[in-house]
KOLDO-645660 format. One line per field, with one value per atom (N, C-alpha, C): residue number from 1; atom name; y, z, x. Coordinates in steps of 0.02 Angstrom, whole numbers, plus 50000, padded with zeros to 5 digits. Atoms other than C-alpha are relative to their C-alpha. Layout:
N
num <- (NUM|...)
atomo <- (CA|...)
north <- (Y|...)
up <- (Z|...)
east <- (X|...)
This chain:
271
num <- (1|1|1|2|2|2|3|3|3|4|4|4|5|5|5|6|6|6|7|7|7|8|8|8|9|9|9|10|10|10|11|11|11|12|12|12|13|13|13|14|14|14|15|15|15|16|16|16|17|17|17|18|18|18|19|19|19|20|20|20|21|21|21|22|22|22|23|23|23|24|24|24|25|25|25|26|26|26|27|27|27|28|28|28|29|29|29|30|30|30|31|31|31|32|32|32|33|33|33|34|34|34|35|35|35|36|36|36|37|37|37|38|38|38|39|39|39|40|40|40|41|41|41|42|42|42|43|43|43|44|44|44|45|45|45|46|46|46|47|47|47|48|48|48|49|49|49|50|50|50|51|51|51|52|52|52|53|53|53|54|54|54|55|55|55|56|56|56|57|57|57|58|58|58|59|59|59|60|60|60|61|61|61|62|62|62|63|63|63|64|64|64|65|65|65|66|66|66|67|67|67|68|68|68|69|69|69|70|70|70|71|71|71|72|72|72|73|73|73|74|74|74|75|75|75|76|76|76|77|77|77|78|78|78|79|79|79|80|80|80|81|81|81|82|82|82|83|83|83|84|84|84|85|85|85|86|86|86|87|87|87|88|88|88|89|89|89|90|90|90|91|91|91|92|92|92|93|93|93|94|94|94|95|95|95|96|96|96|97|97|97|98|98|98|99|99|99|100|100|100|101|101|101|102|102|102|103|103|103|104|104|104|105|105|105|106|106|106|107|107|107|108|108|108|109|109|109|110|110|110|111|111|111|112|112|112|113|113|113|114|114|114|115|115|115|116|116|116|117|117|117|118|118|118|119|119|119|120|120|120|121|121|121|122|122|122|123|123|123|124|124|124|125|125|125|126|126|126|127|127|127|128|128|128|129|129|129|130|130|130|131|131|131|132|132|132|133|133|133|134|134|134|135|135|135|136|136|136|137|137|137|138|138|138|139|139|139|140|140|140|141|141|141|142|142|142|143|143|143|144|144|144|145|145|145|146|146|146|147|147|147|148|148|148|149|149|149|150|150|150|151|151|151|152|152|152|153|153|153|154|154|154|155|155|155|156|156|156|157|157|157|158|158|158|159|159|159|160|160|160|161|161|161|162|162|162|163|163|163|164|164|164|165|165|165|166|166|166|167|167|167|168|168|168|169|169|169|170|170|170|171|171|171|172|172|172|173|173|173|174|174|174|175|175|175|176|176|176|177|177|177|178|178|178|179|179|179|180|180|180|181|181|181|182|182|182|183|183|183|184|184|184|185|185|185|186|186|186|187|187|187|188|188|188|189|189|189|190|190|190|191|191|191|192|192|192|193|193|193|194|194|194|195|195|195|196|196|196|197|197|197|198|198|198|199|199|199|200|200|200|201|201|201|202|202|202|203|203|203|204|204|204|205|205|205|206|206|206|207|207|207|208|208|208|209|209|209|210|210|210|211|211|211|212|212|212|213|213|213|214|214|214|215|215|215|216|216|216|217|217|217|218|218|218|219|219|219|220|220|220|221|221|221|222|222|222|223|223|223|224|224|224|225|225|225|226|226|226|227|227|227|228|228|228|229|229|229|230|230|230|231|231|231|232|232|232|233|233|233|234|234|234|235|235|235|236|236|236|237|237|237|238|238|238|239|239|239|240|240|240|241|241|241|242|242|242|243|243|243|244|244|244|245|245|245|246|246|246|247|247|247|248|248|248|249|249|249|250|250|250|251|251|251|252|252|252|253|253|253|254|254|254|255|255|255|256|256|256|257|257|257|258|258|258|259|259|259|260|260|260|261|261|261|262|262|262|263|263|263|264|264|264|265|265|265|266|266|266|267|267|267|268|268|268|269|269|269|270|270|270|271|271|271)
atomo <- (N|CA|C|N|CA|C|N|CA|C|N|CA|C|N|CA|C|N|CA|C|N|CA|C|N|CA|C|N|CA|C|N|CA|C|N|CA|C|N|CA|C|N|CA|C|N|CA|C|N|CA|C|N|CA|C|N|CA|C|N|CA|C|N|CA|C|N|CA|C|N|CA|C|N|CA|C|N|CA|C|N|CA|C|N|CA|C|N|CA|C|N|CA|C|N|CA|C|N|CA|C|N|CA|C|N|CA|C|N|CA|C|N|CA|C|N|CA|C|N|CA|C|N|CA|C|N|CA|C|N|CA|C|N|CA|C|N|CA|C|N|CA|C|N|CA|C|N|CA|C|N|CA|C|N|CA|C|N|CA|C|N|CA|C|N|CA|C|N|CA|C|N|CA|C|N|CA|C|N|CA|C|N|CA|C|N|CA|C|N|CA|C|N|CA|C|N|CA|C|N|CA|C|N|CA|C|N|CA|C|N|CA|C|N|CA|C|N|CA|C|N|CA|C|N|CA|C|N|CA|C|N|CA|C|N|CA|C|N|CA|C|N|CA|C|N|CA|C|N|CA|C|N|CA|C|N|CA|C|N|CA|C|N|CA|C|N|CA|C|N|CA|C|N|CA|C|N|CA|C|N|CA|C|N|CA|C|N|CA|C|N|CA|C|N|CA|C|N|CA|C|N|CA|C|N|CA|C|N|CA|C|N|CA|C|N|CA|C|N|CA|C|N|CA|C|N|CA|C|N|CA|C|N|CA|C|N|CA|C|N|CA|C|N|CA|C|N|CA|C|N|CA|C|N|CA|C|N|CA|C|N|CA|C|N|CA|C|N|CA|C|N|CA|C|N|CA|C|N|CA|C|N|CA|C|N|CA|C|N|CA|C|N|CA|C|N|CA|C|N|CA|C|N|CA|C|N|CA|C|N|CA|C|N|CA|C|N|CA|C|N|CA|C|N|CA|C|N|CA|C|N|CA|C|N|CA|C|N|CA|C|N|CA|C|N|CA|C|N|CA|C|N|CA|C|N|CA|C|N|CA|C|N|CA|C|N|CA|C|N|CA|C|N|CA|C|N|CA|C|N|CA|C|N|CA|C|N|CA|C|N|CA|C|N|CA|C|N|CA|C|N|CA|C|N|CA|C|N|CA|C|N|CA|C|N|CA|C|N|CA|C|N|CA|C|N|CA|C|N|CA|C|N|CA|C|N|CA|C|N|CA|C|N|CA|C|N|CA|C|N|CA|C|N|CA|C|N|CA|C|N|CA|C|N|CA|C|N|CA|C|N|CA|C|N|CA|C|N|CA|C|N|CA|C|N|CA|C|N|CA|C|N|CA|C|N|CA|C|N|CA|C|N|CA|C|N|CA|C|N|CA|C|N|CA|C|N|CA|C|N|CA|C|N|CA|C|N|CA|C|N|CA|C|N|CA|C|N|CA|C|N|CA|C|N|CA|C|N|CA|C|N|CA|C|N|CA|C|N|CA|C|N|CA|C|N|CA|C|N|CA|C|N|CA|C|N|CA|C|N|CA|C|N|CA|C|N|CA|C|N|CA|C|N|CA|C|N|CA|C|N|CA|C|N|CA|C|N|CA|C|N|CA|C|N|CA|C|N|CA|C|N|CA|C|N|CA|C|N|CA|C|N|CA|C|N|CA|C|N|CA|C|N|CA|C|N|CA|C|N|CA|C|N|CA|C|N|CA|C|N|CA|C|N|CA|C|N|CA|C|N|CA|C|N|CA|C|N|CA|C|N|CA|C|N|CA|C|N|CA|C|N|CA|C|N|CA|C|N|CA|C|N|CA|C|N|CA|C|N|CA|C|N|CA|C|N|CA|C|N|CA|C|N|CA|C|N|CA|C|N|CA|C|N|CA|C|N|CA|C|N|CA|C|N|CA|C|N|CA|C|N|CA|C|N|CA|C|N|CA|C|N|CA|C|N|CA|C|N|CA|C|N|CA|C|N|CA|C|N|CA|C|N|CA|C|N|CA|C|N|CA|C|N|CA|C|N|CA|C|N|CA|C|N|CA|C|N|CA|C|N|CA|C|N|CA|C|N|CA|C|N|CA|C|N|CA|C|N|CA|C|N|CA|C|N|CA|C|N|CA|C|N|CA|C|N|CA|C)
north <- (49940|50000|50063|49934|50175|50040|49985|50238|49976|50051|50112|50052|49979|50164|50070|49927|50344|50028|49962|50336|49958|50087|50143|50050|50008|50147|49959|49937|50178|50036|49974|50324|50019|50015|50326|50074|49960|50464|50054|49952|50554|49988|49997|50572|50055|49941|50656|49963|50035|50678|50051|49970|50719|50030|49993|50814|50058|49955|50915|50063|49946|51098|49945|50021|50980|49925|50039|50842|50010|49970|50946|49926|50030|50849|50031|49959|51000|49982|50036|50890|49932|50046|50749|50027|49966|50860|50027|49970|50945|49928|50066|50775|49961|50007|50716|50045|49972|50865|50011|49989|50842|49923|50053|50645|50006|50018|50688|50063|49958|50830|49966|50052|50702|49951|50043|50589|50008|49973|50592|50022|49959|50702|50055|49952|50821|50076|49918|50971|49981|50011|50979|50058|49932|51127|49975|49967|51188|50047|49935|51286|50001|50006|51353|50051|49953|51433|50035|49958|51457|50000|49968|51482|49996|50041|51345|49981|50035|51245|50031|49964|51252|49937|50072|51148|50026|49986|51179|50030|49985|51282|49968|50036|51198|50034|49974|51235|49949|50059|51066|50009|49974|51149|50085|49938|51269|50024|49983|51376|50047|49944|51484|50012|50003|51564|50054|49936|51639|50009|49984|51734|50026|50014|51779|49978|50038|51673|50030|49976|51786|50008|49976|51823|49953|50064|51638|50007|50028|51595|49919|50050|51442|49939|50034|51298|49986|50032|51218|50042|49943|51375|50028|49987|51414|49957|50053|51239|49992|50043|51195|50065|49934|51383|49969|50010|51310|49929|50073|51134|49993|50003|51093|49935|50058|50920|49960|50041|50785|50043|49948|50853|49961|50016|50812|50067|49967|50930|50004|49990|50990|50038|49943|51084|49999|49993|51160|50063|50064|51147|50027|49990|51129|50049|50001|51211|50082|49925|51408|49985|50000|51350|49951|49996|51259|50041|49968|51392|50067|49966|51506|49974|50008|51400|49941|50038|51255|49939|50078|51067|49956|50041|51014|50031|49957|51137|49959|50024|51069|49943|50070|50895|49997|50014|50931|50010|49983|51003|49964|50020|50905|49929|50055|50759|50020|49985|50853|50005|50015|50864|49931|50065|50682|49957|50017|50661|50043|49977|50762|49963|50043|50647|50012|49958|50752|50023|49998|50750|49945|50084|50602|49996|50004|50631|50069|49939|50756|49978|50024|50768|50051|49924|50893|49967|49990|50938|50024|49974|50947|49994|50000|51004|49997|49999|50930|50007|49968|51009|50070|49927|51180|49994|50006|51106|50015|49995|51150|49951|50066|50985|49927|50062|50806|49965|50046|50735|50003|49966|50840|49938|50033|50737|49928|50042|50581|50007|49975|50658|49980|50017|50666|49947|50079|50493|49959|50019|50442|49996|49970|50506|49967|50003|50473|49924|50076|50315|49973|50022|50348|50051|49956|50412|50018|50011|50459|50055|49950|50520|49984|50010|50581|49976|50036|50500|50037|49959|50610|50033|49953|50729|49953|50037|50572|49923|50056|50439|49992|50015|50389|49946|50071|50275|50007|49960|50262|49925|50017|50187|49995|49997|50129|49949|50038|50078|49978|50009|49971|49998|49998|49958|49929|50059|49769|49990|50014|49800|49987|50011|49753|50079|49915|49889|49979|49989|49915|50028|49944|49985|49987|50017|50006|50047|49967|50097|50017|50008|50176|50055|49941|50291|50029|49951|50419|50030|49946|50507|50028|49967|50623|50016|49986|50635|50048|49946|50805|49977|50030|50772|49957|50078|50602|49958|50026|50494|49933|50049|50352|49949|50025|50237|49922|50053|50086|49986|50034|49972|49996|49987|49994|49936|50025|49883|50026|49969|49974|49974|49994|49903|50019|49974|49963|50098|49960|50138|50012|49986|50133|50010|49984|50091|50057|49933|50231|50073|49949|50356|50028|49997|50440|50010|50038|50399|50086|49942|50551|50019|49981|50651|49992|50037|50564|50045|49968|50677|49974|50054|50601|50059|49976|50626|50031|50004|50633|50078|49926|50806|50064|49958|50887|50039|49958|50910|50029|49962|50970|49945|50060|50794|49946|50072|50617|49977|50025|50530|49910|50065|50371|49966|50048|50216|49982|50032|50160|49938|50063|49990|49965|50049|49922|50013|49972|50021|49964|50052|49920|49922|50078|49747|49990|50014|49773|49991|50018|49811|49960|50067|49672|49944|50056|49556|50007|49988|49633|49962|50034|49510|50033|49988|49580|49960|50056|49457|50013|50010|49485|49995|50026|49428|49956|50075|49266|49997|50023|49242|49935|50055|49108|49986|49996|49174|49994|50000|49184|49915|50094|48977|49991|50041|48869|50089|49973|49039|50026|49989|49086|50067|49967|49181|50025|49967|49319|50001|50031|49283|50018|49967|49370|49940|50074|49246|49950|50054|49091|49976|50010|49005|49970|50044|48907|50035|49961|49042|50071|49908|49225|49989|49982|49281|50054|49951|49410|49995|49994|49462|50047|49959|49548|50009|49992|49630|50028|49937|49686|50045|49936|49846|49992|50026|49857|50033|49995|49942|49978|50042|49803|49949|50058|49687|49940|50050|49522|49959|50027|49456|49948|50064|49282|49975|49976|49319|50012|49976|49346|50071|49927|49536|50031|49977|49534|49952|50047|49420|50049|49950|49584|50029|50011|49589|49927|50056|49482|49987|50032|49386|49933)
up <- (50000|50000|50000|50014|49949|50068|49931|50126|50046|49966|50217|49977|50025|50096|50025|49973|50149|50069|49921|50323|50058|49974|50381|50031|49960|50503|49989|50014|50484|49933|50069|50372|49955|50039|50215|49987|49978|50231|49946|50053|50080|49936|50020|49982|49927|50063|49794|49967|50030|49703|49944|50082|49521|49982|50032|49445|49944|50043|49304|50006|50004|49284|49999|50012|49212|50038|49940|49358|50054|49943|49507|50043|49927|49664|50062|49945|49779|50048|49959|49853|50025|49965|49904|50050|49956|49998|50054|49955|50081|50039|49971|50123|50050|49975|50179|50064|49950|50294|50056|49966|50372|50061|49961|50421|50037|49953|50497|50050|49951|50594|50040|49955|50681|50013|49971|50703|50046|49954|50837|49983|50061|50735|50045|49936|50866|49932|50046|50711|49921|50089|50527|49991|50020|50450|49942|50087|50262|50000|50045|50157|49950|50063|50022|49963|50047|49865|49968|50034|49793|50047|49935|49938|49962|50026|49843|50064|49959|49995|50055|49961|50099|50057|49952|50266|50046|49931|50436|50046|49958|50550|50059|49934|50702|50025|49972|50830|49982|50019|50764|49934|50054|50579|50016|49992|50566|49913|50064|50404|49961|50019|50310|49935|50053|50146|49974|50032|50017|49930|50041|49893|49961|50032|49841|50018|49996|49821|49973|50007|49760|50056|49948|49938|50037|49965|49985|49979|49989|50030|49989|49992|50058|50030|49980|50087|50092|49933|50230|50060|49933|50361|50003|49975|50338|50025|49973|50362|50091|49928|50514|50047|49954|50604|50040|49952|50663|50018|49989|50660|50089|49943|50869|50027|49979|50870|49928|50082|50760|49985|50028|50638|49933|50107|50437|49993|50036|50324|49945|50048|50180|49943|50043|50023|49933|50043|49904|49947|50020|49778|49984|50009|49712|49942|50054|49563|50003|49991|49622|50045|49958|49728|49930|50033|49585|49922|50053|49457|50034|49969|49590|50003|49981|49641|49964|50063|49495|50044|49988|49516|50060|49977|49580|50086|49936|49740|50040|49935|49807|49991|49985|49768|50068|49935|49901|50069|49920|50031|50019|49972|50014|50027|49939|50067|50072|49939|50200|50053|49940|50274|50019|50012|50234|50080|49956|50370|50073|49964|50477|50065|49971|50614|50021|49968|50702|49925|50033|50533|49980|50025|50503|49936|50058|50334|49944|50035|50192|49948|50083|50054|49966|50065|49901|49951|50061|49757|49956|50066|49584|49935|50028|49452|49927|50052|49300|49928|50051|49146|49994|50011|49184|50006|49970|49205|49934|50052|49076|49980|50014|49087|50013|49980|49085|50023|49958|49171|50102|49944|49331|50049|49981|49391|50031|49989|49387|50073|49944|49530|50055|49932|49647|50010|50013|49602|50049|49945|49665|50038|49932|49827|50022|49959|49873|50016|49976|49967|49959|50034|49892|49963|50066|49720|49962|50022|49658|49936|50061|49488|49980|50006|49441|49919|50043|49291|49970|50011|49294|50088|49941|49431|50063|49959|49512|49993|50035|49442|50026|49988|49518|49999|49994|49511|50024|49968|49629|50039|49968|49708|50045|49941|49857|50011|49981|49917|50067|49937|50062|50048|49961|50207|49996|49985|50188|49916|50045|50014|49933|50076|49914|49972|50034|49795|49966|49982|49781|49935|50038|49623|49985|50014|49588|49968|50034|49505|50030|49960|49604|49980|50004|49601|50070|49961|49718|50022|49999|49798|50076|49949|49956|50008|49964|50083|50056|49953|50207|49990|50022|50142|50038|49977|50212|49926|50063|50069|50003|50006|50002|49921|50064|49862|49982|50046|49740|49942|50034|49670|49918|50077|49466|49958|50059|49321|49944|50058|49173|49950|50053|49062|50022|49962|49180|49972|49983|49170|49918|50090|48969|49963|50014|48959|50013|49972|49072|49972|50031|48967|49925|50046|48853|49927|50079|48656|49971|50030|48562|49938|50045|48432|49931|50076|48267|49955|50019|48139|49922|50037|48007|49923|50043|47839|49938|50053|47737|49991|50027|47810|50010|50018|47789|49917|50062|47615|49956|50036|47479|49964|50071|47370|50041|49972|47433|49980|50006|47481|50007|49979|47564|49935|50042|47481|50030|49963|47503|50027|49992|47584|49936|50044|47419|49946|50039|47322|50023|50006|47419|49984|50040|47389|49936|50085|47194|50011|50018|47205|49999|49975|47310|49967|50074|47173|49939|50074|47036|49983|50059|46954|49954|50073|46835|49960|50043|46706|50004|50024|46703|50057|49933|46877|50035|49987|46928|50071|49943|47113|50033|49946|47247|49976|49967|47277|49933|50090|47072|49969|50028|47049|49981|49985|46994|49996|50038|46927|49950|50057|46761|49989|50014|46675|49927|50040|46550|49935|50053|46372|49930|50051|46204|49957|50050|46043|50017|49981|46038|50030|49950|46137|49957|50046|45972|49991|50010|45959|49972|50029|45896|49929|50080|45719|49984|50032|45601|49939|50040|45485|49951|50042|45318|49953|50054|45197|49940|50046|45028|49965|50021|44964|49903|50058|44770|49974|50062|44719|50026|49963|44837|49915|50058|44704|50020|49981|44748|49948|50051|44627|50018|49984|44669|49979|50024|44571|50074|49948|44685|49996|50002|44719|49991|49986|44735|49925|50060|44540|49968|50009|44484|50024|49955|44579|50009|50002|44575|50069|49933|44739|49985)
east <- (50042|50000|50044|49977|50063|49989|50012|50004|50051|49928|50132|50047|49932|50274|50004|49980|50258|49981|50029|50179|50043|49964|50265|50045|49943|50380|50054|49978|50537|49992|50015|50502|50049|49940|50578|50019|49964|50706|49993|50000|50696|49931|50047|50547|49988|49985|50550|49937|50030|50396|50002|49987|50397|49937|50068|50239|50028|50001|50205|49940|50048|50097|49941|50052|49948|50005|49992|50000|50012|49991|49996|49993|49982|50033|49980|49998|49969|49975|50044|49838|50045|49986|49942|50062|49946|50084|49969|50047|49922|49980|50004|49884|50032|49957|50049|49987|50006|50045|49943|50039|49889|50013|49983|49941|50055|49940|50086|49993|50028|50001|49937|50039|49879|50051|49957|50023|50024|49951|50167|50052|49944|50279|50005|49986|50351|49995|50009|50373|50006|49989|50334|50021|49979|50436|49980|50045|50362|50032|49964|50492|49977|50035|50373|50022|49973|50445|49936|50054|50275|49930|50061|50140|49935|50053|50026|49972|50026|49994|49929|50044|49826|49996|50006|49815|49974|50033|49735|50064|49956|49838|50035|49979|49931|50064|49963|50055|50055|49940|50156|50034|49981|50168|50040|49979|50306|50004|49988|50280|50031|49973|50389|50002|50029|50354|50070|49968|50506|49972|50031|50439|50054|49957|50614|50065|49941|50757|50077|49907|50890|50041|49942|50954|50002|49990|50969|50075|49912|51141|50019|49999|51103|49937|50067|50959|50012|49948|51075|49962|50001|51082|49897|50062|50885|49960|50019|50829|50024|49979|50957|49975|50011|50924|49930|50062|50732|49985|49991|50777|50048|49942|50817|49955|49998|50714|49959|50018|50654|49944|50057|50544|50007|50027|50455|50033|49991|50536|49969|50036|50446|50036|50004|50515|49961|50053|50388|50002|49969|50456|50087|49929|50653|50010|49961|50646|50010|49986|50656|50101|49923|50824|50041|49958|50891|50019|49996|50871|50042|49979|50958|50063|49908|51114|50027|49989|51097|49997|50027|51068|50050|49926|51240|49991|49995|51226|49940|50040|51060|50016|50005|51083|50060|49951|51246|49962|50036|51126|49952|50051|50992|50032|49940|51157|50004|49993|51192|49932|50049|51017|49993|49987|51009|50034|49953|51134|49978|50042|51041|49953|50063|50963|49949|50065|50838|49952|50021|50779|49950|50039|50643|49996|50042|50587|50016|49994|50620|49953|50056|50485|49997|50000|50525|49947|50057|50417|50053|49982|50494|49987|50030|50409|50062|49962|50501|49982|49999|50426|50010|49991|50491|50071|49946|50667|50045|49969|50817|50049|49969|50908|49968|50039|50827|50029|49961|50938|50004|49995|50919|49941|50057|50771|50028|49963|50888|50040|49981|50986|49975|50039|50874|49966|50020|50797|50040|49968|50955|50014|49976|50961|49920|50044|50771|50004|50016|50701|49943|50069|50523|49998|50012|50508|49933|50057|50345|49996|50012|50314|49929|50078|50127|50007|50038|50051|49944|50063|49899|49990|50015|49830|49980|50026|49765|50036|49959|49875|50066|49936|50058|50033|49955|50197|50049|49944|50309|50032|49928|50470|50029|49985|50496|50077|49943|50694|49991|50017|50660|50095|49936|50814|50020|49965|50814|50034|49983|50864|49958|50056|50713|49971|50035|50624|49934|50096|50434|49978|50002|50378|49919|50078|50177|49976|50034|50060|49941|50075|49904|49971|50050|49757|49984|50030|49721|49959|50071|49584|50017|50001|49556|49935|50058|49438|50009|49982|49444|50072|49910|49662|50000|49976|49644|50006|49985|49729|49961|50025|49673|50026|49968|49763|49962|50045|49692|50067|49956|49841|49954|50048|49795|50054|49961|49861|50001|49993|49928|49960|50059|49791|49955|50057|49665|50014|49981|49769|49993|50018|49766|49924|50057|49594|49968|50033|49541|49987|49967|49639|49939|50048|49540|50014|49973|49540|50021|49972|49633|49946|50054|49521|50011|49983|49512|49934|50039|49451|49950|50048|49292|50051|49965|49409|49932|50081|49215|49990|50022|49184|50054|49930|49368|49997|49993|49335|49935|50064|49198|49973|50023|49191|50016|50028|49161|50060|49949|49307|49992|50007|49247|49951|50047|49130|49933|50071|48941|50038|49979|48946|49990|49984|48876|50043|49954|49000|50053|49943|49141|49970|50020|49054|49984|50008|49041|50069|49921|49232|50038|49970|49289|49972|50005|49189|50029|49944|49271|50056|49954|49390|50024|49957|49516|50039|49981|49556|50079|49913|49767|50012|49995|49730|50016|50005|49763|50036|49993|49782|49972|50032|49742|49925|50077|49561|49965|50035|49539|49991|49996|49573|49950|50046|49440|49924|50045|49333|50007|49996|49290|50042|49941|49431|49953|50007|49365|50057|49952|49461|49958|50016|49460|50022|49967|49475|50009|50012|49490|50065|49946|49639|50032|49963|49724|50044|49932|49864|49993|50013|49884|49998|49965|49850|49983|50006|49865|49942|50051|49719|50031|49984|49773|49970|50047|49680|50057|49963|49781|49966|50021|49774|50011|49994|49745|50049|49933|49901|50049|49939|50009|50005|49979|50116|50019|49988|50106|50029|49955|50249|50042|49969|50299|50076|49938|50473|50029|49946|50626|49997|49978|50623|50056|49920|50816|50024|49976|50839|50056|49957|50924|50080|49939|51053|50048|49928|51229|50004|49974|51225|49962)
């Protein structure tokens, strides 16, 4: 269950989920944060770059909102400054800090929180169709425990590295009730069917003149036999045939000023 993988004990340490503009994720981070604010989670900190998130207020959520990132120094020193016991970390999302200090810089910090013990849990948001390298995404893949990339707004698949070594990978559907989650293991033909059929356009009324055939306009055709035909399906039926079949001939009529002179034409001549 997708619930386990991200709620189970012990929790899995690093947490990266992938979405796109038209695969928001905003509802399952709101989600996230509401279960681990009824839990025994001594502090959730929320570093939000874009001040999407909506959740119920509490004294266990600490929230801080930058609206700009040019005068970050660093992720490190704003995280550890309110960090003084275990606590969920939240960042929402990566891609204002790595368009600020580039890919290579946070993947180092988000090591070093990593190492962090009073840290239980880190769960970023990165939205990878606004990204300028495709490879960037990879990165952080590597580093998480549980990888979740959306599929659709309600659709995920995701990646769980367990500690005994095994790895988890599934496919589920989503829903929310008051942000209580709720997941439904799917099978990719279930997930294809669902999908809806792309718009196929009727070629008939694209143009001004009749392109297609009646139905009995194709069943004359497909009886049509062309005699210089001879296939399989033609065997054993009558074969259309000009003249009679005894061999080719020529028909000649002469003309009345032709000389039909039974004489050698060439007697004149020394050979």
């Amino acid at each position: 269950m997708f619930s386990q993988a991200i709620f189970g004990k012990p929790l899995p340490k690093f947490v990266l989920i992938q979405d796109t503009y038209e695969t928001k994720q905003t509802k399952l981070v709101e989600s996230i944060v509401h279960m681990h604010n009824v839990q025994s989670v001594p502090k959730v900190y929320i570093f939000s770059f874009e001040n999407q998130l909506e959740f119920v207020r509490s004294p266990k959520i600490q929230f801080q909102t930058y609206t700009d990132t040019s005068n970050l120094n660093s992720i490190l020193p704003i995280c550890l400054d309110h960090i003084t016991e275990e606590c969920i970390l939240i960042i929402d999302s990566l891609i204002d800090l790595i368009y600020v200090f580039g890919e290579g810089f946070c993947v180092q910090e988000i090591q070093k929180l990593l190492r962090n013990k009073l840290i239980l849990q880190i769960i970023t948001v990165l939205h990878t169709d606004v990204l300028y390298n495709e490879l960037i995404p990879k990165y952080f893949t590597f580093l998480s425990t549980l990888n979740i990339v959306a599929k659709s707004s309600d659709v995920i698949e995701y990646t769980h590295k367990r500690l005994n070594g095994k790895v988890i990978k599934k496919l589920v559907k989503l829903s929310y009730n008051n942000r209580v989650l709720t997941s439904k293991e799917i099978e990719l033909n279930d997930l294809l069917q669902s999908e809806s059929i792309p718009y196929q356009p009727n070629p008939d009324k694209l143009t001004t003149f009749k392109i297609g055939l009646e139905e009995n306009e194709i069943e004359s055709r497909n009886k049509l036999v062309l005699p210089y035909l001879k296939t399989e399906e033609n065997k054993g039926k009558p074969q259309v045939t000009i003249g009679d079949n005894s061999g080719g001939k020529i028909l000649y009529l002469p003309d009345e000023y032709d000389d039909f002179d039974e004489e050698d034409p060439d007697d004149d001549l020394d050979v």
